[in-house]
VEXSE-688532 format. One record per residue (C-alpha): x, y, z. Coordinates in steps of 0.05 Angstrom, whole numbers. Layout:
<recs>
+--------+--------+--------+
!   east !  north !     up !
+--------+--------+--------+
!      X !      Y !      Z !
...
+--------+--------+--------+
</recs>
This chain:
<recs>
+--------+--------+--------+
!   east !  north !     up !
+--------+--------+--------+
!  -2241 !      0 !   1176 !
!  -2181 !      8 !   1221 !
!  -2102 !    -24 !   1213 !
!  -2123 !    -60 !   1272 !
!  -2190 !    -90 !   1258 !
!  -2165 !   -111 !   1192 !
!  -2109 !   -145 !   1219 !
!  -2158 !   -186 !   1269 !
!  -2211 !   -197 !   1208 !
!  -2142 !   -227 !   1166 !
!  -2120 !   -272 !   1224 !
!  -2202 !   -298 !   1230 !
!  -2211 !   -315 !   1161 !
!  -2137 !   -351 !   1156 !
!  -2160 !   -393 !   1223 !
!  -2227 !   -406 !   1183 !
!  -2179 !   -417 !   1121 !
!  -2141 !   -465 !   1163 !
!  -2195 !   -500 !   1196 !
!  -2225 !   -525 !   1133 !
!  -2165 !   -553 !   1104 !
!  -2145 !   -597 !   1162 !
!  -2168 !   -667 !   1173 !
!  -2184 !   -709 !   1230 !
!  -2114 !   -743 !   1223 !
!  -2076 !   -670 !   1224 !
!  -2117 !   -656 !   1287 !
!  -2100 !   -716 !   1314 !
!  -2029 !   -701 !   1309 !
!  -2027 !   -628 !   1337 !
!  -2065 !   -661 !   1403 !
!  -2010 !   -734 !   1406 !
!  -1959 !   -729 !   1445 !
!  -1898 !   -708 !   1419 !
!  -1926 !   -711 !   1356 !
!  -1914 !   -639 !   1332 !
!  -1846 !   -619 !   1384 !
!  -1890 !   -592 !   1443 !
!  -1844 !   -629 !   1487 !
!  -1900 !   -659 !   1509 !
!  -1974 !   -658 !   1495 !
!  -2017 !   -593 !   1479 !
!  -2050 !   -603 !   1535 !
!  -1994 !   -610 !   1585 !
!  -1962 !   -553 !   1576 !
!  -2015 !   -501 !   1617 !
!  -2002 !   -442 !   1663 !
!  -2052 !   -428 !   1710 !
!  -2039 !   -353 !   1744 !
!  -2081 !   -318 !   1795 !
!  -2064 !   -247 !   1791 !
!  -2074 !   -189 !   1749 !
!  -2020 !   -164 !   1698 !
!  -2008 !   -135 !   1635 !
!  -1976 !   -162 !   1570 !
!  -1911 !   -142 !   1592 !
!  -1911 !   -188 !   1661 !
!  -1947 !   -250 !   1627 !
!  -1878 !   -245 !   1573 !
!  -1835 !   -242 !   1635 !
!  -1869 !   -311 !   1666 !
!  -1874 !   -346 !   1593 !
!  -1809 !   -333 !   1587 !
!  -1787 !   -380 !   1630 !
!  -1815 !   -447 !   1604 !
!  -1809 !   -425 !   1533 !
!  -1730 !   -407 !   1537 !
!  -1722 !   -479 !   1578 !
!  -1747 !   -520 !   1525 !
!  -1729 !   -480 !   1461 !
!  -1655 !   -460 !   1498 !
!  -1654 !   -394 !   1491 !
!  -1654 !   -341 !   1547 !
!  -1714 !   -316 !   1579 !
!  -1692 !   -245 !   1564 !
!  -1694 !   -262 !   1496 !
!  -1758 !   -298 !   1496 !
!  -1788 !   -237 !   1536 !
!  -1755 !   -187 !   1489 !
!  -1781 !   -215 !   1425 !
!  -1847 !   -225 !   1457 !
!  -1857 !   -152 !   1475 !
!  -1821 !   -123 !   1412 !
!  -1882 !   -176 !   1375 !
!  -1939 !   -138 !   1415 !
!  -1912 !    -64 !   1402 !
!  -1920 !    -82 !   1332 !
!  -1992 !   -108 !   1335 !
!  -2028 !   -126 !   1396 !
!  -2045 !   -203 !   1394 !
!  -2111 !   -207 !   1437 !
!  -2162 !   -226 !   1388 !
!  -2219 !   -222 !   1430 !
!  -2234 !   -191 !   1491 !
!  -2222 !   -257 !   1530 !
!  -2173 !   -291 !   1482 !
!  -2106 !   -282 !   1460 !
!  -2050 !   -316 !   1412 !
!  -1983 !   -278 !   1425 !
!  -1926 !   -312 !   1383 !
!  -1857 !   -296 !   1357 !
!  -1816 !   -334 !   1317 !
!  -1735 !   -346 !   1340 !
!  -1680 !   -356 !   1312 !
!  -1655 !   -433 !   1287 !
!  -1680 !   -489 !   1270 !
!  -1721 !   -540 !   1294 !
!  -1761 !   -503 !   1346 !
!  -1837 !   -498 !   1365 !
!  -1865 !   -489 !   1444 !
!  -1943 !   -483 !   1457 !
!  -1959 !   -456 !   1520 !
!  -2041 !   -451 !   1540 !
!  -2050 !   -392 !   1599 !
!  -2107 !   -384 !   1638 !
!  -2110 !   -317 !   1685 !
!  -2158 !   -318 !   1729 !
!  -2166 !   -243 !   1742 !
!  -2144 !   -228 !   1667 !
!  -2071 !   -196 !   1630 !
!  -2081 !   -125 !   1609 !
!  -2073 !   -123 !   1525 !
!  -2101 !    -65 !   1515 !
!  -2160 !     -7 !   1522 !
!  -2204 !    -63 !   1484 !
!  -2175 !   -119 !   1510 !
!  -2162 !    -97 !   1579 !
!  -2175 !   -168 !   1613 !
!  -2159 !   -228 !   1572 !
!  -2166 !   -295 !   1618 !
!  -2140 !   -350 !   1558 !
!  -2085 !   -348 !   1513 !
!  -2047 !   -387 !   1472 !
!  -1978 !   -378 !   1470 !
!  -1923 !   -400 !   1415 !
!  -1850 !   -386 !   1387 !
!  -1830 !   -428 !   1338 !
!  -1771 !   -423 !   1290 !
!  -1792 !   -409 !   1208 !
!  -1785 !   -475 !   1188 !
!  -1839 !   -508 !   1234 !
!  -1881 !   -451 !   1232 !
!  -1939 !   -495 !   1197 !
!  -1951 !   -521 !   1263 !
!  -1971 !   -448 !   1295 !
!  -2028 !   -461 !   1234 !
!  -2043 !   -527 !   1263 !
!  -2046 !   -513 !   1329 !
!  -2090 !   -450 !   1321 !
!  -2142 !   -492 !   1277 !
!  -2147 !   -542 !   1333 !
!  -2154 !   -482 !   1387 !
!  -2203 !   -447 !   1341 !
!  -2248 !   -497 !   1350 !
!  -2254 !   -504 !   1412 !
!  -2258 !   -439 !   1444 !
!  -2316 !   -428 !   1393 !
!  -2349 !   -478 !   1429 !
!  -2404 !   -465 !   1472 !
!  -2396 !   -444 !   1546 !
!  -2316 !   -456 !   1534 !
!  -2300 !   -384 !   1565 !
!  -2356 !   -405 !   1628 !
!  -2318 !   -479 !   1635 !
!  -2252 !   -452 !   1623 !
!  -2256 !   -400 !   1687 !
!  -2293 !   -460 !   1730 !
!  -2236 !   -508 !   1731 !
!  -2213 !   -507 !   1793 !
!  -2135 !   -523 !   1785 !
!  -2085 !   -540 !   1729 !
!  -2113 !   -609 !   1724 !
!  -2184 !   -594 !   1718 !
!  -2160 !   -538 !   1654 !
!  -2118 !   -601 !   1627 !
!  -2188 !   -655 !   1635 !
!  -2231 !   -595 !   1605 !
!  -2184 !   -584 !   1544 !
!  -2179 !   -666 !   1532 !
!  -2251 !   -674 !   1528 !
!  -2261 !   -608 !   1491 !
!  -2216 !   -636 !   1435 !
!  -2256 !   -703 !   1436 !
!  -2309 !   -672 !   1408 !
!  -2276 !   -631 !   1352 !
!  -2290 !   -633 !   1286 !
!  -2248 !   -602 !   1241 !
!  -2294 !   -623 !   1177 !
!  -2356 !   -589 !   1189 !
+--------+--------+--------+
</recs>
């Protein structure tokens, strides 16, 4: 089995890991407002893009929104992100990917949900990814990357969520399709 593969299978069976342990009530407060430092809800904070690029320009454009509400620079941001995907390549599937980096501090934890309509180069294997979920967060709130990615888990298992997720027309349609996607999750089955 490759270093790669492994690494994926790890990450799967610590989201599975995850999963199981969280309750309705932990759920509940990675989707509240606020509840978990956001700056906002999980499901506000979207980026919808319409062109083609590779890892390297998505870290340049989450750079932006991630630096503003974690104050760092963007440089910084974008730096850590690509230095975080030279060392292994975050796209878990061919459609979905979860790069994160953890900053310096205290304090600190931004969410970011992408959508790219024409897909972000990863790699050879993942050479069009069209959802990813992006996060920095300083060490000490680092449980909530484990929250977050049991509550995403979910539901892009769901059925048809790749088919609805390209549909949405706009921003606001991704944001109404991610609300009534985490309606219906259950996080004790």
């Amino acid at each position: 089995m490759s270093e790669a593969l492994i690494k994926v299978t790890l990450v799967f069976m610590i989201i599975a890991a995850a999963v199981t342990l969280f309750t309705e009530e932990l759920l509940s407060s990675v989707i509240s407002v606020g509840a978990v430092g956001f700056g906002g809800s999980i499901v506000s904070n979207i980026l919808d893009l319409d062109e083609h690029m590779d890892s390297e320009r998505l870290f340049e454009i989450i750079a932006e929104p991630i630096a503003a509400a974690l104050d760092f620079s963007p440089q910084e941001i974008a730096g850590k992100s690509r230095q975080r995907e030279r060392e292994a390549v975050t796209a878990l599937k061919p459609e979905f990917a979860i790069p994160h980096i953890i900053i310096d501090g205290t304090g600190g934890f931004e969410l970011l949900l992408v959508r790219s309509r024409k897909g972000i180069w990863f790699s050879k294997e993942c050479p069009n990814v069209t959802s990813a979920l992006v996060m920095a967060g300083t060490e000490d709130q680092w449980h909530f990357y484990l929250r977050a990615v049991a509550a995403i888990a979910q539901v892009v298992r769901m059925e048809d969520f790749y088919n609805e997720w390209n549909r949405a027309t706009n921003r606001e349609k991704l944001r109404d399709f991610l609300i009534s996607r985490f309606r219906t999750v259950n996080v004790n089955k």
